[in-house]
VOGU-3710 file (C-alpha; in Angstrom, 3 decimals, decimal comma):
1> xxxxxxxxxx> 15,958/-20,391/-19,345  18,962/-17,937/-20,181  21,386/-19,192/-17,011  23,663/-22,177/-18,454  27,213/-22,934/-17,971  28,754/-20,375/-20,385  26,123/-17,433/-19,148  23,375/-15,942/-16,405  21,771/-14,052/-19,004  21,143/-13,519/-22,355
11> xxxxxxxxxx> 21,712/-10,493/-23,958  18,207/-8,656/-23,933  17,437/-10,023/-20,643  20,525/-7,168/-19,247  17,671/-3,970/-18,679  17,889/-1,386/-16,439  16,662/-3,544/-13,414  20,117/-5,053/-13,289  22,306/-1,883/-13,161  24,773/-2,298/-10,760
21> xxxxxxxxxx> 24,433/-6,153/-11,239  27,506/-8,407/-12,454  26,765/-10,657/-15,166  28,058/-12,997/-17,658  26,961/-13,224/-21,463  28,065/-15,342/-24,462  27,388/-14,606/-27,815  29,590/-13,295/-30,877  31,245/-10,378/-31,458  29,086/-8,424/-34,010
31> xxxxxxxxxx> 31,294/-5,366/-34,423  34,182/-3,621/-32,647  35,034/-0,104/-32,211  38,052/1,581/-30,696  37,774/5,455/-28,899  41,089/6,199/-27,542  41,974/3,696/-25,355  38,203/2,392/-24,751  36,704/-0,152/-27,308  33,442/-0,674/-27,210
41> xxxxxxxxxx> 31,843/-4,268/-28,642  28,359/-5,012/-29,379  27,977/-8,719/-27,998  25,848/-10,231/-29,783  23,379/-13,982/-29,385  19,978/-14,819/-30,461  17,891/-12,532/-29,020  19,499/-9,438/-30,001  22,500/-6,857/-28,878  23,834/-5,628/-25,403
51> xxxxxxxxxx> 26,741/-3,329/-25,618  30,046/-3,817/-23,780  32,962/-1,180/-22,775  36,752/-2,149/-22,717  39,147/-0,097/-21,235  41,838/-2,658/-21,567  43,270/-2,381/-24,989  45,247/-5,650/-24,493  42,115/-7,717/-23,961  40,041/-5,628/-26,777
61> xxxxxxxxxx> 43,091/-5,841/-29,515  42,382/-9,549/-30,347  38,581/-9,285/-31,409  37,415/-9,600/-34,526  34,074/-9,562/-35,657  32,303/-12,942/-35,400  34,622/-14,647/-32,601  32,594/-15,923/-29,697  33,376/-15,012/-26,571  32,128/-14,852/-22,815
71> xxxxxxxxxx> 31,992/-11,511/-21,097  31,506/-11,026/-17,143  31,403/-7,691/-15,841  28,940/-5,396/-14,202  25,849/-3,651/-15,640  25,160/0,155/-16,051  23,536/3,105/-17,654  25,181/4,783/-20,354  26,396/8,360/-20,147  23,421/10,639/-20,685
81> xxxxxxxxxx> 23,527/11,347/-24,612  24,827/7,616/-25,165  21,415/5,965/-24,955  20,506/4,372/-28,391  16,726/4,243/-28,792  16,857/1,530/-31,760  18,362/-0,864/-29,168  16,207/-2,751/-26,904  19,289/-2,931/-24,756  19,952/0,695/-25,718
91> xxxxxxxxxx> 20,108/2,338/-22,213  22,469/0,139/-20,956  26,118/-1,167/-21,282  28,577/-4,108/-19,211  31,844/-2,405/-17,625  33,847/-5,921/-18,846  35,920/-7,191/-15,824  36,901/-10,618/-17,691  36,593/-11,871/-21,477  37,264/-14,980/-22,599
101> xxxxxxxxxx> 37,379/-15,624/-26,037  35,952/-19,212/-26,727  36,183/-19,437/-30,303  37,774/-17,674/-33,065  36,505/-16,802/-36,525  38,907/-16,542/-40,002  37,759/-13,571/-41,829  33,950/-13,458/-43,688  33,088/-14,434/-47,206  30,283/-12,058/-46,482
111> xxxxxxxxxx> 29,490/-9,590/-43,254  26,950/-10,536/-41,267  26,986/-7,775/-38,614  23,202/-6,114/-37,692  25,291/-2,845/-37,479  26,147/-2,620/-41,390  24,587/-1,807/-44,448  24,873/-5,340/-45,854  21,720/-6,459/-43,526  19,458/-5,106/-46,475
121> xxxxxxxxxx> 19,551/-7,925/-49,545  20,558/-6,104/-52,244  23,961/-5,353/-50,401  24,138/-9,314/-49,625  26,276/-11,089/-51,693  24,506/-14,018/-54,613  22,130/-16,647/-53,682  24,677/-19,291/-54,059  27,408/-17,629/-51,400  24,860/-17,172/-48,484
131> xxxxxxxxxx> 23,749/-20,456/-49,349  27,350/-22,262/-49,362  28,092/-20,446/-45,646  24,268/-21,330/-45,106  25,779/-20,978/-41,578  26,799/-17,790/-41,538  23,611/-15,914/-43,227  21,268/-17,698/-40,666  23,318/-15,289/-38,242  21,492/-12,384/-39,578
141> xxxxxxxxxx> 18,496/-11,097/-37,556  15,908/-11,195/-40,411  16,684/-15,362/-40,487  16,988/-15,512/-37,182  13,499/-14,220/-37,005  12,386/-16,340/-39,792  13,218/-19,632/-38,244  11,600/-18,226/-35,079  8,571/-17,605/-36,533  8,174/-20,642/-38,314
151> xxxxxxxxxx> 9,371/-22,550/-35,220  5,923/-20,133/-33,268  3,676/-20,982/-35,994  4,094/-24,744/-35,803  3,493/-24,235/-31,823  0,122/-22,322/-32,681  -1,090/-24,935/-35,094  -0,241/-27,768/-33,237  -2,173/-26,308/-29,690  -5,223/-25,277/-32,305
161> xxxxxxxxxx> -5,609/-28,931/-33,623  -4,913/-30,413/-30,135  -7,618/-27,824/-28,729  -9,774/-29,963/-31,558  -9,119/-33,168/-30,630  -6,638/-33,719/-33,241  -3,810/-36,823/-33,125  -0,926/-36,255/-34,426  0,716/-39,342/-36,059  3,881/-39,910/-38,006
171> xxxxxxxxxx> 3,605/-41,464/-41,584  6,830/-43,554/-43,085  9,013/-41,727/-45,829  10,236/-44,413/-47,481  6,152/-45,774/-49,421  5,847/-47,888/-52,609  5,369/-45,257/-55,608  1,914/-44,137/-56,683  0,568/-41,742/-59,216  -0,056/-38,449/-57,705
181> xxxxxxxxxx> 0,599/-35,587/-60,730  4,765/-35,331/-60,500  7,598/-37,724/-60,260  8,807/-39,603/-57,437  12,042/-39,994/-56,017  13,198/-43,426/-56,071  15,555/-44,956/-52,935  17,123/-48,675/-54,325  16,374/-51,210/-51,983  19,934/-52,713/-51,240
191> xxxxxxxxxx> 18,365/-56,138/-49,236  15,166/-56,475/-52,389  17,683/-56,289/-55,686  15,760/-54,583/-58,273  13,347/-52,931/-55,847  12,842/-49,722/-55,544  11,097/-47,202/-52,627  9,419/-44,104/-53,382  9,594/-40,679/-51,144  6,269/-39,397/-50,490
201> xxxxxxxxxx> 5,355/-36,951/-52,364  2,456/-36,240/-49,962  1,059/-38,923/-46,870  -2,169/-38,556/-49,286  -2,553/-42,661/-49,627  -1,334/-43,182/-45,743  -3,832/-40,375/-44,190  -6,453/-42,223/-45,630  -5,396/-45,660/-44,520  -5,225/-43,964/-40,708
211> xxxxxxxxxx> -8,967/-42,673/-41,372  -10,272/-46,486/-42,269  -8,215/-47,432/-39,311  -10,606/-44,657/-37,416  -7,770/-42,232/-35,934  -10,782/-39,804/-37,209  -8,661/-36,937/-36,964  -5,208/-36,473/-37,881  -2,102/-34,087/-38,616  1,514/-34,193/-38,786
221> xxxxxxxxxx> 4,238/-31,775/-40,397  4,963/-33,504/-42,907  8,027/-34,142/-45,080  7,011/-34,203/-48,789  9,435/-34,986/-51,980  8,521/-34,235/-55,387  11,272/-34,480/-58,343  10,161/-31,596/-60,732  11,593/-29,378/-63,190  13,300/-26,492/-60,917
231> xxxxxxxxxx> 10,822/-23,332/-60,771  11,614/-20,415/-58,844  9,467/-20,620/-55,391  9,595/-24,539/-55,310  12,028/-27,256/-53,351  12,321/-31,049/-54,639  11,650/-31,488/-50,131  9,547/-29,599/-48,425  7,185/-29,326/-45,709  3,101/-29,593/-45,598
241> xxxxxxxxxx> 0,613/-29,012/-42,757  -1,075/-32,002/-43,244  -4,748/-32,424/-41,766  -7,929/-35,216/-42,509  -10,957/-35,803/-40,190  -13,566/-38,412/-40,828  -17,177/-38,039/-41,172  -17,216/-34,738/-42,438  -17,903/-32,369/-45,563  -16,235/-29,868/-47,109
251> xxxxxxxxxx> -17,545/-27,091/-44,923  -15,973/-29,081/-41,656  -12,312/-28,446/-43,003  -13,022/-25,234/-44,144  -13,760/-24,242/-40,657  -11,076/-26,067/-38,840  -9,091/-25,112/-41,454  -9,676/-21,276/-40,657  -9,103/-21,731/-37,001  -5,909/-23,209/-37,424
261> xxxxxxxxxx> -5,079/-19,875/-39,685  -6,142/-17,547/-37,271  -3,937/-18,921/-34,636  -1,050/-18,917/-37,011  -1,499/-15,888/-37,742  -2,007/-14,162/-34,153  1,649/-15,572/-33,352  2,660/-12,369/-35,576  0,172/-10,377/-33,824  -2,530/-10,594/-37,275
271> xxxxxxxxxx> -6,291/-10,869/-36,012  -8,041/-12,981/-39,124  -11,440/-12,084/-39,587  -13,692/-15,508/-39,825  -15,194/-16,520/-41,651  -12,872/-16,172/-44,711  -14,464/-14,559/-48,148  -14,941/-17,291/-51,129  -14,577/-17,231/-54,659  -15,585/-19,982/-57,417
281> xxxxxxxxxx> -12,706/-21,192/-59,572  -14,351/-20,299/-62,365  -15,421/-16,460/-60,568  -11,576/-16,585/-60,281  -10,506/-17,235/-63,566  -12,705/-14,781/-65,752  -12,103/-11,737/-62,880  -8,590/-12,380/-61,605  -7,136/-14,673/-64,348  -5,797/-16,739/-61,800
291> xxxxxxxxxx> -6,929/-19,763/-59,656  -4,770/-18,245/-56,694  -6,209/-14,380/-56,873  -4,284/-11,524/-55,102  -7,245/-9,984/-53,531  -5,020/-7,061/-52,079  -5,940/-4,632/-54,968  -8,684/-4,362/-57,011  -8,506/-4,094/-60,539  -10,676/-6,939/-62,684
301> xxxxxxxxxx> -10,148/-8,585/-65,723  -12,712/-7,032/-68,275  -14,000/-9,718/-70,634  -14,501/-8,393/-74,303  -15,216/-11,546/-76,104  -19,080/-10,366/-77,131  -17,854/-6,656/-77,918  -15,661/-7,719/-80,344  -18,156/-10,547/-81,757  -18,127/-8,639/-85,055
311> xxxxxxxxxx> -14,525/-7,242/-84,763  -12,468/-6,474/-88,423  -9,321/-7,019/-86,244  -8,614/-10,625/-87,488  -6,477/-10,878/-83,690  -9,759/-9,982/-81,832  -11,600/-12,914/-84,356  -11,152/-15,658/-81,510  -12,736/-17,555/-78,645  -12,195/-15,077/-75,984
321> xxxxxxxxxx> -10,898/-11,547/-75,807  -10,071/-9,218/-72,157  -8,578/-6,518/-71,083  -7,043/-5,164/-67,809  -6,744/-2,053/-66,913  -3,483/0,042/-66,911  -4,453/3,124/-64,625  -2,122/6,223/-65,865  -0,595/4,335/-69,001  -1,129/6,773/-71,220
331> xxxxxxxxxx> 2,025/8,336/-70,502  4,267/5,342/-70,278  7,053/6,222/-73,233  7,062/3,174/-76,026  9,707/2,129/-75,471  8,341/1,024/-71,897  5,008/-0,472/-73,685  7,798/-2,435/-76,001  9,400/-3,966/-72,747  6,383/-5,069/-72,089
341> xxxxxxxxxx> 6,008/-6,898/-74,947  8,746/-8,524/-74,018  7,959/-9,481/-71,259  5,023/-11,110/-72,798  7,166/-13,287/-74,439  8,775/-14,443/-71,636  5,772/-16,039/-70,101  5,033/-17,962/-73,927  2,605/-15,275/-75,583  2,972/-13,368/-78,757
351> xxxxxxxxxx> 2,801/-10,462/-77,122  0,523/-7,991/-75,245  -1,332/-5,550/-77,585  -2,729/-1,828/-75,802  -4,613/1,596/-76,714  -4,263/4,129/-74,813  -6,229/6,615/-74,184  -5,451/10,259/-74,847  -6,664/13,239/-72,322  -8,017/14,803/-75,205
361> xxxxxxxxxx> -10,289/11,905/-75,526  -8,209/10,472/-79,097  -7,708/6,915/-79,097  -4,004/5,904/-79,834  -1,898/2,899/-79,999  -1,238/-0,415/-82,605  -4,900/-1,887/-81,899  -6,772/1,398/-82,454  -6,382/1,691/-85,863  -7,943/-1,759/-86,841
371> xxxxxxxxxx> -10,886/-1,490/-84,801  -14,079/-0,313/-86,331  -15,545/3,395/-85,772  -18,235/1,765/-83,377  -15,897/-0,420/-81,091  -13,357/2,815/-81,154  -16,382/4,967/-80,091  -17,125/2,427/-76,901  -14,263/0,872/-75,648  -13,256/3,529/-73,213
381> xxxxxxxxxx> -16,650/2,878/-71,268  -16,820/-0,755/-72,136  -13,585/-1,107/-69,768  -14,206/1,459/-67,474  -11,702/3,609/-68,249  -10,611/7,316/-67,659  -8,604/9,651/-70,203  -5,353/9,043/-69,124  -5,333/5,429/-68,841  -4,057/2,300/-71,155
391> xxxxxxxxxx> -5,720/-0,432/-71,613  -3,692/-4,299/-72,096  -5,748/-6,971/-74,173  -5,218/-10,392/-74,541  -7,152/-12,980/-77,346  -6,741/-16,823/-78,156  -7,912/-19,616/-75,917  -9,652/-18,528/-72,967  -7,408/-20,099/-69,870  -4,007/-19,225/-71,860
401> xxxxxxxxxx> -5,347/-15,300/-72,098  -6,396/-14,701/-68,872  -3,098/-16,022/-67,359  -1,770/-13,805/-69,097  -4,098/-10,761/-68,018  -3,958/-12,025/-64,837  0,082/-12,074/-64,601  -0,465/-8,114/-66,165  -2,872/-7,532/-63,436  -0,347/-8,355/-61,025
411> xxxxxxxxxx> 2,702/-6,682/-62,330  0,897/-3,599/-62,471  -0,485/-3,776/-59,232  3,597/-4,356/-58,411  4,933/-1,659/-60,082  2,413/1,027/-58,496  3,269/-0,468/-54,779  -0,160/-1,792/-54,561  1,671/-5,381/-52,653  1,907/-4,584/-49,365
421> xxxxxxxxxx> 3,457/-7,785/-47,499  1,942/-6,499/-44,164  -1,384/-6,987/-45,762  -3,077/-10,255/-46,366  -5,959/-10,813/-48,197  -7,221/-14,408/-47,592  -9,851/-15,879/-49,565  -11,195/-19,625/-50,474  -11,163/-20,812/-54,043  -14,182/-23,389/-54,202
431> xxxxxxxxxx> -15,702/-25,686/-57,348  -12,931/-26,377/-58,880  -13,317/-28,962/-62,303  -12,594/-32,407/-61,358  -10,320/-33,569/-64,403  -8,390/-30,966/-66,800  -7,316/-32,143/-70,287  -3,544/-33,484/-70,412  -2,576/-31,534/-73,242  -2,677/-28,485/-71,754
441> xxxxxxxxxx> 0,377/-26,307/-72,920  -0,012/-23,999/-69,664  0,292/-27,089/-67,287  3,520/-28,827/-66,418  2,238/-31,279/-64,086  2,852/-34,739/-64,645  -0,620/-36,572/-66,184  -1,820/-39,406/-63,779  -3,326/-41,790/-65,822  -2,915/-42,363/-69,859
451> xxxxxxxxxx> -6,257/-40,940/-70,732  -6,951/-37,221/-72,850  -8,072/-36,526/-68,868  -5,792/-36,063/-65,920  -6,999/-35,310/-62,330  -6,942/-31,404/-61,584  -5,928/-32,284/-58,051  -5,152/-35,884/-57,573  -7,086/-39,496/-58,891  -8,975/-39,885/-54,873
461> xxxxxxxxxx> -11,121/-36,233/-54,774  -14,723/-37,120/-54,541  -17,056/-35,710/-57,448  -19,288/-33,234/-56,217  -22,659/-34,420/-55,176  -24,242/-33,148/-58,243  -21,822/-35,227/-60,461  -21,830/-38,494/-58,626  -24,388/-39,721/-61,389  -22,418/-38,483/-64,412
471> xxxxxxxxxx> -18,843/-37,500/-64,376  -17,730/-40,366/-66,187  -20,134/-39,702/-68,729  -18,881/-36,287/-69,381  -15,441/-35,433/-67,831  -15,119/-32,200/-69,257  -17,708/-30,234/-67,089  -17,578/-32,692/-64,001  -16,831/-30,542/-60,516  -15,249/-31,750/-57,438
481> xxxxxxxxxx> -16,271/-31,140/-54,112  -11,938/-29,346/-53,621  -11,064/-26,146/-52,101  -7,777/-24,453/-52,389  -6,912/-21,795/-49,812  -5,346/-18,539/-51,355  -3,325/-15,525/-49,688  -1,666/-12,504/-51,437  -2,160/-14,460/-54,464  -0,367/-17,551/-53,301
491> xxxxxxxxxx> -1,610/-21,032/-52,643  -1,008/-21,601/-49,275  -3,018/-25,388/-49,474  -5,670/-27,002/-50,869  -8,190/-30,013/-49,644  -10,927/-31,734/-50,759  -13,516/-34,457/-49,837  -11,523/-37,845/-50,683  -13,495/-41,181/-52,509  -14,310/-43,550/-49,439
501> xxxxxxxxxx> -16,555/-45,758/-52,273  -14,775/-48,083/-53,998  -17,141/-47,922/-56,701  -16,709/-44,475/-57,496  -12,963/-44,781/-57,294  -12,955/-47,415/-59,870  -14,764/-45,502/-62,466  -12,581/-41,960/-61,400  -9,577/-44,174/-62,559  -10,988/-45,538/-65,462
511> xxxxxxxxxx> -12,009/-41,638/-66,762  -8,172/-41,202/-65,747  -7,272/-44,314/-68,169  -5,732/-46,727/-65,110  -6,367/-49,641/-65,827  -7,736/-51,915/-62,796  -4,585/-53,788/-62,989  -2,444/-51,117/-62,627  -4,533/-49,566/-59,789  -4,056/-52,848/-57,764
521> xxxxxxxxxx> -0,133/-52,289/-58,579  -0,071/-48,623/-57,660  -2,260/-48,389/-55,076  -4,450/-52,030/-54,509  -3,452/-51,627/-50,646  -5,912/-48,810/-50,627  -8,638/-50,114/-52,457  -8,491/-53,393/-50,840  -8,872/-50,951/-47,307  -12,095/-49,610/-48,441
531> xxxxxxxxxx> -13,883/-52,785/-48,509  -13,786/-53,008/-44,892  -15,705/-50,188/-43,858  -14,477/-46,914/-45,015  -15,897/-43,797/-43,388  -16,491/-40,469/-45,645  -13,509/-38,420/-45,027  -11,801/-35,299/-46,466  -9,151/-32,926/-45,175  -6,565/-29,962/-46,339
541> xxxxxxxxxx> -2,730/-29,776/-46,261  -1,046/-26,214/-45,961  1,974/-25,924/-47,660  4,171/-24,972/-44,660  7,073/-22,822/-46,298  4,714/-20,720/-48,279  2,806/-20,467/-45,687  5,606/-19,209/-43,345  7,039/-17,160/-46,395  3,718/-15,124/-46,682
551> xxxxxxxxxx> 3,463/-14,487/-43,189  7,394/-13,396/-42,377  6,812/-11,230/-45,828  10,085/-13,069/-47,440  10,289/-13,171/-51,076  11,285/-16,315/-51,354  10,839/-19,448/-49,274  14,564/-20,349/-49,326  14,538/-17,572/-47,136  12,502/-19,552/-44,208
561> xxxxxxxxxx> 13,799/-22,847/-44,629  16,986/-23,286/-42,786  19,195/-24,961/-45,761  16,854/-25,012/-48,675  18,185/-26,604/-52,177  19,186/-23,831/-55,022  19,007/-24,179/-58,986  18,120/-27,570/-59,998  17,784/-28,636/-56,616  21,757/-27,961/-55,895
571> xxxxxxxxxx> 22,766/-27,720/-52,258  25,853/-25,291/-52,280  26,573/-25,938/-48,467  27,084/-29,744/-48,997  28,109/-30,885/-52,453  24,515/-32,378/-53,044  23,676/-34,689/-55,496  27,256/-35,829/-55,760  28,098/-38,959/-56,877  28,578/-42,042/-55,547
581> xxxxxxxxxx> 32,108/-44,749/-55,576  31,017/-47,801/-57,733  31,348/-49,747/-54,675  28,154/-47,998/-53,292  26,502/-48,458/-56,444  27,145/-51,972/-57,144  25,885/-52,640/-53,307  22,755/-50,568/-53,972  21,603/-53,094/-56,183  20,737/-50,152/-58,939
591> xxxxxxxx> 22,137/-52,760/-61,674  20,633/-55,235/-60,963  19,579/-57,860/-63,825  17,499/-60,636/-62,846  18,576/-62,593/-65,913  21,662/-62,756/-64,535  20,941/-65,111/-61,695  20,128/-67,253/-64,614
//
C-alpha cells in the first residue's frame, strides 16, 4: 500500500511504466547536487532512491541533506548516457513541479547518505555515536535491511509453526525468580513491600506449565532478561524463538525444528538441505574444540596425548596434548608467531607453543629442540602435515586445551578468508553431559544449585534413557537427552527433552544440591503441576538475534536489533540505567524493613 496522504507512490514503485505519469513521493533528502542552474536530489524512503531534477534554484537552495520533503512532479527517462545501472530506479527521474519541505534537519553528527563512502563501517563513526542517534544510523540501507529481514523471518517462522498446528501464546514478564544458570533481574513490588519480581530469563518454567495444561504445542517470540557480566555478542534483553510440543522425543523437535529453519532461511533466498548433519558433543570437542563447531572449513584438531606418552618435554608430560594445523606457517616472521602468543594470553593460557616445518624437511621452532629424536622424526606425519606448514600445540587439562585449539582453529581459518558469511554450515550438536562440575575456570555461568555439580543446560532436562537408572549415582558421566543447534560456529538454540516425572526431578535437584525446601520456594508451583498428569514433553528455543545476525551476515547482533544496549548494558540513546529521585525509591518499597512496622 504505497498511496497515503503525503504520497501515491513510493520511491521504487516510479519505473518506466509511469513515464509521462505525475506523481507525488515523500521521503528525505539523501544528497543534493547543483549543475548550473539544475539541482538534482536523490529522494530518498524505505525502499530505496528515485532521482529528482530542479530547475528552480529558489526551491532547490533550501535543501539540505536529511530534510523531509514531498515532491509532485511528472515522471521520465533520463537523457541517454544518464541511466545509472546500480539504481533500481536508475532509468528514470521526476521533472519536480512542487516541493514542499515538511521537516527540516540541523546538521549530522554522522552522514548517513547511501551515496557516500561512510555507508561502509569502518568510515562510520564509534559504536557509542551511532548508538546515541540510534535514529539516525537505522536510516542507513544495510539497517534498514536488517530490521526487514528480521521483521520476514519472524513472518516465515510463524506461517511454518502455524502450518504445524502450533499456538502461539503469550507468557507474563514479570515471574517469581527461579534458578536457571545466570542472575535475574529483580522489579520491587511497590503494593507487596519487601517483594520482589523476577524478569524471565527464559518462559522455561511457564512453557511447561502450558504443556500440563495440554496447549500441546506452543511458541511465542519471546522477551528474555538475563543480568550477566557484559561479553561482546550478548544483551542483558533479548529475544528467543521459543517452541515445546508434548508427547514427543528428541527426534520430533529436531525435525520441526529444521522446518522452521528452512523457511527462515528461504526468506533470504537460502535452500537448507534436510535433514541437517549431526555431531556428538564429545565428536565436537576432541575435532573442533568447540561445542558450537564452524563446519565451514575443514581443518581438525589432531590429538597427541598417546604420541607424547613418553615425551622428555616436561610441558607435553600432561593429561592431554593437540595440535592444529597452521597451513603455510612456516614463513610467518617471529615476530608474528610472538603476537600470537599474545594473543594466547588474552584468552587465559600461557601461551601457544609451534614447530614449524622447514621445506628442506628440518624441524624448527621453541618445541623442537626438547622433543626426542623419535617424536622429531614423526610428528610431521603424525599431524598430517606438509613442508611448509606450522604446527600450534596446546597441553594441560583436556576441555581448557582444546578451547584453545579450537579458538586457533578459527582464527586461522579467519585470517586465510576461509569465513564466508554467505555460507552456512548448519549442523546438530547431540549427547551432551547432563551436569558439568561448578568449578570450572572456563565457565562463567552462574551454578544452579550448591552442589560440586551444576546443570550443563538447566535443573528440568531429562537424563537420557540410558541414565534414568543411574545418574545420580554417578553425575560425572551421566548424558542428557539435549541438542544444541549450531551455524557458522554459533549457537543459534538449543532444546532438550524436559523431566515430566516428579520423581526424577527430585533426585536431578538433589545431584544439583537443592534442597526440597528450596525447590518448593523456587519453583514448588511446578512440581506441584506434575502431580496432576504431566505429559512427556520437550522443545527448542532459537536465539532470535543470533539467529537474524547469522543470516543478514552482521558482525554483531547490535547491528539487528533496533536499539540494542552497549558496554555494560549502557543505552547511549536514552540515559539508561539512570537513577532514580528518592521519592521513587522510597515508594518502590526497595527499603523496606519489616522490623520497622514493629
Amino acid at each position: 500500500m504505497s498511496q497515503t496522504a503525503y504520497r501515491t507512490h513510493h520511491a521504487t514503485d516510479v519505473t518506466e511504466a509511469l513515464v509521462g505519469q505525475k506523481v507525488t513521493l515523500a521521503g528525505w533528502v539523501d544528497r543534493r547536487r547543483d549543475h548550473g542552474g539544475v539541482a538534482f536530489i536523490d529522494l530518498r524512503d524505505n525502499t530505496g532512491l528515485v532521482q529528482v531534477v530542479i530547475y528552480d534554484e529558489e526551491v532547490a537552495r533550501p535543501l539540505r541533506s536529511e530534510f523531509v520533503i514531498q515532491v509532485t512532479g511528472e515522471v521520465r527517462l533520463r537523457p541517454d548516457g544518464n541511466e545509472n545501472t546500480h539504481l533500481a530506479t536508475g532509468k528514470i527521474e521526476v521533472v519536480a513541479e512542487n516541493i514542499e519541505i515538511l521537516a527540516k534537519a540541523d546538521a549530522l553528527p554522522f552522514q548517513v547518505s547511501t551515496a557516500l563512502e561512510n555507508e561502509s563501517e569502518n568510515k562510520l563513526p564509534g559504536e557509542d555515536v551511532r548508538l546515541k542517534y540510534r535514529y539516525l544510523d537505522l536510516r542507513r540501507p544495510s539497517m534498514q535491511h536488517n530490521l526487514k529481514l528480521r521483521s520476514d523471518m519472524a513472518k516465515a517462522a510463524r506461517h511454518a509453526l502455524e502450518d504445524m498446528d502450533f499456538t502461539e501464546v503469550e507468557t507474563p514478564t514479570f515471574i517469581k525468580s527461579t534458578p536457571e544458570g545466570a542472575r535475574d533481574f529483580l522489579v520491587p513490588a511497590r503494593l507487596v513491600p519487601g517483594s520482589w519480581y523476577a524478569l524471565p530469563q527464559s518462559p522455561q518454567l511457564l512453557k511447561q506449565l502450558l504443556m500440563v495444561s495440554g496447549v500441546e504445542r506452543y511458541y511465542q517470540l519471546a522477551r528474555c532478561y538475563r543480568d550477566e557480566d557484559f561479553r561482546a555478542d550478548r544483551q542483558p534483553e533479548f529475544t528467543q524463538l521459543d517452541m515445546e510440543m508434548s508427547f514427543v522425543d528428541q527426534e520430533d523437535v529436531m525435525a520441526m525444528a529444521e522446518k522452521v529453519i528452512a523457511a527462515i532461511w528461504k526468506t533470504a533466498g537460502y535452500e537448507v538441505q534436510l535433514p541437517l548433519p549431526r555431531i556428538t558433543w564429545q565428536e565436537a570437542m576432541d575435532k573442533y574444540g568447540s561445542d558450537k563447531p564452524d563446519l565451514r572449513f575443514g581443518n581438525p584438531l589432531v590429538e597427541l596425548t598417546d604420541y607424547f606418552k613418553n615425551t622428555p618435554f616436561r610441558v607435553f608430560q600432561a593429561p592431554y596434548v593437540g595440535a592444529v594445523l597452521f597451513k603455510g606457517g612456516a614463513s610467518t616472521p617471529r615476530r608474528q608467531f610472538d603476537a600470537w602468543q599474545e594473543w594466547a594470553k588474552q584468552r587465559g593460557a600461557k601461551g601457544l607453543a609451534y614447530v614449524v616445518f622447514a621445506e628442506d624437511g628440518e624441524l624448527k621452532g621453541p618445541v623442537a629442540k626438547n622433543l626426542s629424536e623419535e617424536e622429531r622424526a614423526g610428528l610431521r606425519e603424525a599431524v598430517g602435515a606438509e613442508p611448509g606448514d606450522a604446527v600450534f600445540f596446546a597441553a594441560g587439562s583436556r576441555e581448557s586445551s582444546q578451547l584453545l585449539l579450537g579458538a586457533a582453529r578459527v582464527e586461522l581459518a579467519r585470517r586465510e578468508g576461509l569465513l564466508d558469511p554467505k555460507k552456512f554450515a548448519f549442523t546438530w550438536v547431540v549427547d551432551f553431559p547432563l551436569f558439568k562440575p561448578t568449578d570450572d575456570p572456563d565457565d562463567d555461568d552462574v551454578a544452579v544449585g550448591h552442589s560440586k555439580w551444576t546443570s550443563m543446560h538447566h535443573p528440568f532436562t531429562m537424563p537420557s534413557k540410558d541414565w534414568i537408572d543411574k545418574f545420580d549415582k554417578d553425575p560425572e558421566h551421566a548424558m542428557s537427552d539435549s541438542y544444541d543447534i549450531v551455524c557458522n560456529g554459533e549457537e543459534m538454540g538449543g532444546g532438550s527433552v524436559r523431566i515430566h516425572r516428579d520423581d526424577i526431578q527430585d533426585r536431578v535437584l538433589n545431584v544439583l544440591g537443592i534442597s526440597p525446601e528450596e525447590a518448593q520456594e523456587k519453583f514448588g508451583f511446578l512440581l506441584e503441576a506434575f502431580k496432576y498428569g504431566a505429559p512427556p514433553h520437550a522443545g527448542i528455543a532459537l536465539g532470535w538475534d543470533r539467529t537474524v545476525s547469522i543470516l543478514a551476515g552482521a558482525d554483531t547482533i547490535r547491528d539487528v536489533i533496533a536499539f540494542p544496549k552497549a558496554g555494560g548494558g549502557r543505552d547511549p540513546l536514552t540515559g539508561a540505567p539512570a537513577p532514580i529521585t528518592d521519592e521513587q525509591r522510597a515508594e518502590t518499597g526497595v527499603d523496606y524493613d519489616p522490623d520497622d512496622e514493629d
